[in-house]
N, C-alpha and C positions, 0 to 999 in steps of 0.2 A: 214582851217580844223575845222569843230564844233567840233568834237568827243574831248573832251579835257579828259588827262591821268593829273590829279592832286590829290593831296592829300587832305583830307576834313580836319584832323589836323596837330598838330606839328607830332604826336606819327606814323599816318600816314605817312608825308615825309621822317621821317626814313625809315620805311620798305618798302616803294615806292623807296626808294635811294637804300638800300640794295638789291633788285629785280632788279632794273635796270643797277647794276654793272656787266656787261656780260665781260666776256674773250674772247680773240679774237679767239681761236679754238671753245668754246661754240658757238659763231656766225655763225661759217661756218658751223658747226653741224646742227643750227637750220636751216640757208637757206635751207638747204639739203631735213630736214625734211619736211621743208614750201613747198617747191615747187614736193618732191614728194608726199604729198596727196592733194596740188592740181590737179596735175597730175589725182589722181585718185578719186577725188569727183568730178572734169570740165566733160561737157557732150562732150567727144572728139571725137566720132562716129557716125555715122548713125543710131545706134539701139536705140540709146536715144532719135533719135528725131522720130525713126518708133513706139516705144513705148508710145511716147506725144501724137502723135496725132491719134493712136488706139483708137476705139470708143467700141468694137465687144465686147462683152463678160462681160459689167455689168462693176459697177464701182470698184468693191472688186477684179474683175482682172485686172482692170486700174492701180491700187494705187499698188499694190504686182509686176505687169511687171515692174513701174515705181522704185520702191525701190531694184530690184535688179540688178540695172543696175551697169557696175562695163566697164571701156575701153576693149574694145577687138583688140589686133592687130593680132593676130595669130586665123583665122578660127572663127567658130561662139559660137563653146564650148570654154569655160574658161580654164587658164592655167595659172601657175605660171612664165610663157615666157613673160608673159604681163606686169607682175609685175619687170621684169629685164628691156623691155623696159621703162618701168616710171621711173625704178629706172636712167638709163641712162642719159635720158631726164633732171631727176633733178641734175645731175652730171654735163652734161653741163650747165646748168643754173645754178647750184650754182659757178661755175668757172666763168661765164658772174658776176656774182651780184657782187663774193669778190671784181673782178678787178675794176668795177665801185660800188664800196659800198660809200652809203652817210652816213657818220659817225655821223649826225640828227636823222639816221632810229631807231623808237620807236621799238626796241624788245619783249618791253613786251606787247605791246597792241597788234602786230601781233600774238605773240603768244596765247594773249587771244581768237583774232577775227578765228586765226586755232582751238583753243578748240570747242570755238561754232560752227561750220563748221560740226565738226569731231561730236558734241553731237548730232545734229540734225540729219545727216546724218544715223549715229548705230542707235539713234530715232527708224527711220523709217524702217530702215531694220529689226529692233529686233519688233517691233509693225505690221510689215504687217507679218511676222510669225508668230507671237504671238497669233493672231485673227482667222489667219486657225487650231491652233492647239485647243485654248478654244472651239471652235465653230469646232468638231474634221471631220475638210474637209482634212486635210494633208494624213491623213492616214484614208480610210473609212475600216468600218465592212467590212470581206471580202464576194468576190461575191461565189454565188454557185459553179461556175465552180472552183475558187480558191481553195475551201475546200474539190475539187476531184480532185485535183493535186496533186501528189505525192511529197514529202517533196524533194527529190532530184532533181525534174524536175521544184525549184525556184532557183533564181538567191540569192546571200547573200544578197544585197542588197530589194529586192522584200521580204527574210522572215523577213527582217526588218523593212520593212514599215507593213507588214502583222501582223508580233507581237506588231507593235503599235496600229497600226485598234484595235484589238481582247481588246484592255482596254483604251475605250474613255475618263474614269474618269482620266486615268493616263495620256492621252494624253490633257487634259484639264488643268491639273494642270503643266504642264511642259508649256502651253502656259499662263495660269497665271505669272510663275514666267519670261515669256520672256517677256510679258508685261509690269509689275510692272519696272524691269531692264530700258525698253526702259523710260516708264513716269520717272522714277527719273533722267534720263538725258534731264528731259525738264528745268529742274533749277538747276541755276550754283553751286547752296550750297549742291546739296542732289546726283550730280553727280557722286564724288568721289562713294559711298554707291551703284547706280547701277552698276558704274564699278565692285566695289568687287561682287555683285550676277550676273554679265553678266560675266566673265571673267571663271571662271568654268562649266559655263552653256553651256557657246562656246565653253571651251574646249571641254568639253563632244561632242557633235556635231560633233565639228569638227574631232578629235579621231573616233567616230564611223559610219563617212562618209570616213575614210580611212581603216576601217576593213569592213566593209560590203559592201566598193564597190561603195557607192554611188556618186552623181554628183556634192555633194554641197561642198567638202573640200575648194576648192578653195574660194569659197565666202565665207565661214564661217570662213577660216582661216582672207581675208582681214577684216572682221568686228572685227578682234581678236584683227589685227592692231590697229585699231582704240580704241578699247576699253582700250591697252597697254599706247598708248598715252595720254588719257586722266587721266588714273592710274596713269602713270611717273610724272604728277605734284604735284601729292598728296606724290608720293611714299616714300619719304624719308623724307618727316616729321613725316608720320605715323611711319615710322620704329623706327625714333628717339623717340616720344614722347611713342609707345606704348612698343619697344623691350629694347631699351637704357633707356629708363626712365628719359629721357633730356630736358631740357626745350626747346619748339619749338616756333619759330614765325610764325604765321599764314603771309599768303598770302594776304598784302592788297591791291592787288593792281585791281580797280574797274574803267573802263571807265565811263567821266563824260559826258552825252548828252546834249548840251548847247541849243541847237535849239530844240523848240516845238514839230516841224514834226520828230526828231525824236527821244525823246519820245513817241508818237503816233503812228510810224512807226513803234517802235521794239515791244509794244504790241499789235498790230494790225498783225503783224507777227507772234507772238505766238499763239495768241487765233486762226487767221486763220488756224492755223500747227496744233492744236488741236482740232480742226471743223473739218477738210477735212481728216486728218490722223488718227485721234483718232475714235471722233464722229460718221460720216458720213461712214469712212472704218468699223469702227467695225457693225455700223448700217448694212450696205451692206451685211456684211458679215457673218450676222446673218441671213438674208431675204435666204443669200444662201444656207443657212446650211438647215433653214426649207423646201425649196422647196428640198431638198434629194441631195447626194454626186453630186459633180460638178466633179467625178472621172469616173462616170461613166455616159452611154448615156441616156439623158432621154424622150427618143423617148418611147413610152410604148409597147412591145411586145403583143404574144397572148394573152389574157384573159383566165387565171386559168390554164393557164399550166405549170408554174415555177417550177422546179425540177430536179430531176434526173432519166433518162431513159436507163434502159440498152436496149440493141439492140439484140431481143430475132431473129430477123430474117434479114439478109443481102443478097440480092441479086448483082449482078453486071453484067449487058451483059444477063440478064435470068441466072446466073449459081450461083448457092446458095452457098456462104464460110461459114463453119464453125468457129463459135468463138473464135477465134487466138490472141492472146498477142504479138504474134511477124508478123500477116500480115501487111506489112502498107498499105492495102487498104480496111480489113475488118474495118467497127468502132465497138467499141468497148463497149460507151456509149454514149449519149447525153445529153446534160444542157440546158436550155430554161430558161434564166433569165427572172426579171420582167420586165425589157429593152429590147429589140428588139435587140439582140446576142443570139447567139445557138455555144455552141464549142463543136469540135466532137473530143473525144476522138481515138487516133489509131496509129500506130507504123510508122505511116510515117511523116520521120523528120522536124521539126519546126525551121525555120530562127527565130533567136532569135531576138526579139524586145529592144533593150540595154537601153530606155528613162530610165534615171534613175536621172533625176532632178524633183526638185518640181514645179508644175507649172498650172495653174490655168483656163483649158481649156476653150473655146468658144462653137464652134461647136460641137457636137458630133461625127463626123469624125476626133479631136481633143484629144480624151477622149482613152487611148489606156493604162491606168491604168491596166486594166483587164486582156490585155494581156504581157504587160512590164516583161521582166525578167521571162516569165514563159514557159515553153515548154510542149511537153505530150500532150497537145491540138490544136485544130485548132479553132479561132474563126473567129465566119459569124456575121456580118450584114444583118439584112434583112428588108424587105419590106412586108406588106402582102396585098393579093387582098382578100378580104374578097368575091367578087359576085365569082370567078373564084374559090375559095380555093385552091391560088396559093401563095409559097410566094417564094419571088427572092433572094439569098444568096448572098452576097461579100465578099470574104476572108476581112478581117478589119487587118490583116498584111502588113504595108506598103509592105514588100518586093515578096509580094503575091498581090497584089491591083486586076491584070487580071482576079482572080477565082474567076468564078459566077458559082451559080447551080439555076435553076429554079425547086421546087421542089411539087410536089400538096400533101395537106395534107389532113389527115381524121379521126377525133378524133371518135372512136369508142366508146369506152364507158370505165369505171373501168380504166380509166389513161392512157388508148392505144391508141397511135396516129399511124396513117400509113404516110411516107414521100415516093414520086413515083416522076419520072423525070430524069433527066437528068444530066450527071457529066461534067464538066468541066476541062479537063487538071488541073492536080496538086494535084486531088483526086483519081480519078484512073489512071491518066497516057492516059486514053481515053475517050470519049464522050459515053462511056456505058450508058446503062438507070442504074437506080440506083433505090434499092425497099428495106427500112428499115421498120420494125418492132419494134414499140419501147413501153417498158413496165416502168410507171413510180414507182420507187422506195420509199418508204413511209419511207425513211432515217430521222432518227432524229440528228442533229448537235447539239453539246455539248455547243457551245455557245450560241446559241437559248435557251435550255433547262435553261442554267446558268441565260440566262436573265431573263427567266420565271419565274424562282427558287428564284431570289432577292426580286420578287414579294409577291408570296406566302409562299415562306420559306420552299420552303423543291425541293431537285431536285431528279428528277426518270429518268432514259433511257432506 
């Protein structure tokens, strides 16, 4: 074995002696410990190796799928049922270890080499959020159609991602300080210090992914774990020295690397883990934020028609409805983002989209942000034939996928577009032709105005 556990003095082999006096229930305690966050740092599934070797989606969605990988035994969403399987797991194996315990085994170096396991690990999961949040991808500005959705027709979750979009400054400095958190557990000495800023940070998190619904309790609470564990070594000396006012002996206890290779090896491991996770992710993940939200599609819709249009004329079948809050087949309004989505406003009921994790799409067929958690609307994908002035709708509701409208358009002039064609089961109920009228609204949003306002200093509406 190189790795050699020795004292560099006399004053050292005491506190090396006094650290390595373990009790025999402290032992089985730690086996316990040891082998269930192995359990949960080993890559024991499938998804960790379909996530390796993912190529699709840029490298800042590479490093973010890879970091929040976490065992899944139970289905493909997360559960704290997975966490009872580990803990099991490490129950029988800590019974295998006591029976065959080699009374040789170094306790405190294992315990050091699970510190470093567990710092690099939080690292990375607190550093690939951290970068969507400074660089504000997690939560974007909301979309037009969003800010003509009525407050009760979001999900709790949805107006909390929505209330973080609306203040990027505030959502930048929250990804500051989960940064800073993650780098100060790149060295063993300054550790302790982001545990204390990471350990309330998560709570928070953690806390407000179980009042608003959201997908991420579960991983946020295991990173909690982790952050606990590495606190517990510091914990009761700090209590003593700073609450008791006691004299405390510091922790000397420092593996000594005999063999060249490794030395070389372990900082050839860090500076790697800070090139590829640090450097290069946060690089990536800047290049993402300038090319515009990775939340939403960035296929580019019509040219100059982004807004809002009420629907001053609705035909169906030739037979003209008047403007109803309560038909669910007249619409009601339309939204024409700068992306290629158009959601139609109207009282027929919306299969709720539940995605309510963080996560860092590919494709645009991928990208379902816009309508996550929201109802009151319908949103389309479309395509346009510019020679034909034709363009072809897809319901973008997974649980809607079948509904296409082909619809021909006709921008008339002063912000009026004509939509004519044909409906598609699940809009009217029948393959009626279909004849809107739609009049663009010269709406001013308050946050717009606000951003304006920061500029020149004075805001108007």
């Amino acid at each position: 074995m190189a790795v050699l556990d020795v004292p560099r003095s006399r004053s050292d082999a005491k506190a090396v002696s006094q650290v390595a006096d373990w009790q025999p229930y402290e032992k089985t305690l730690f086996r316990f410990v040891f082998l269930y966050f192995a359990v949960q740092l080993l890559p024991l599934d499938g998804q960790f190796v379909r996530n390796l070797v993912a190529t699709e989606g840029g490298y800042s969605r590479y490093v973010f799928n890879l970091s929040r990988y976490a065992p899944h035994f139970f289905g493909p969403q997360d559960s704290f049922l997975n966490w009872l399987v580990v803990a099991l797991v490490a129950l029988v194996g800590t019974i295998v270890w006591s029976l065959r315990a080699n009374p040789s085994t170094n306790y405190d170096s294992l315990y050091y080499w699970l510190r470093v396991a567990l710092r690099y690990r939080l690292a990375i999961g607190l550093i690939a959020y951290g970068f969507i949040k400074l660089f504000p991808l997690q939560a974007p500005l909301p979309s037009i159609s969003n800010l003509n959705t009525a407050y009760g027709d979001h999900s709790a979750w949805k107006l909390f991602s929505l209330t973080l979009g609306i203040v990027p400054s505030y959502q930048s400095f929250l990804g500051g300080v989960e940064l800073l958190g993650g780098l100060l557990l790149l060295h063993r000495k300054t550790a302790t210090i982001g545990t204390l800023i990471i350990l309330p940070f998560l709570g928070n998190v953690f806390f407000s992914n179980l009042a608003y619904e959201g997908g991420e309790y579960v991983y946020s609470g295991l990173l909690i774990t982790f952050a606990l564990v590495l606190f517990a070594f510091d914990a009761i000396r700090l209590f003593r020295l700073l609450s008791l006012e006691l004299p405390t002996t510091p922790n000397r206890f420092q593996p000594i690397f005999s063999e060249q290779w490794q030395r070389y090896g372990r900082w050839t491991f860090k500076v790697a883990f800070v090139f590829f996770a640090v450097v290069l992710y946060g690089y990536s993940t800047y290049a993402a934020y300038r090319k515009g939200s990775v939340r939403f599609p960035q296929t580019p819709g019509l040219p100059g028609v982004a807004g809002l249009y009420n629907v001053s004329e609705f035909r169906i079948g030739g037979k003209t409805l008047p403007y109803s809050k309560t038909d669910p087949t007249r619409w009601q309004d339309v939204v024409f983002e700068a992306w290629n989505t158009i959601s139609i406003k109207s009282n027929q009921p919306v299969r709720l989209v539940t995605t309510n994790v963080e996560q860092l799409a590919g494709a645009d067929s991928e990208r379902d942000y816009e309508l996550a958690g929201s109802q009151g609307r319908h949103y389309y994908r479309y395509t346009i034939d510019s020679t034909n002035r034709l363009l072809t709708l897809k319901n973008a509701n997974p649980n809607e996928a079948a509904e296409t409208l082909k619809l021909a358009y006709t921008q008339v002039g002063n912000g009026q577009i004509i939509l004519s064609g044909v409906a598609a089961p699940g809009v009217a109920g029948t393959q009626d032709s279909v004849y809107a009228v739609l009049d663009k609204v010269n709406k001013k949003y308050l946050i717009d105005e606000a951003a304006k306002a920061g500029r020149r200093g004075a805001l108007k509406l």
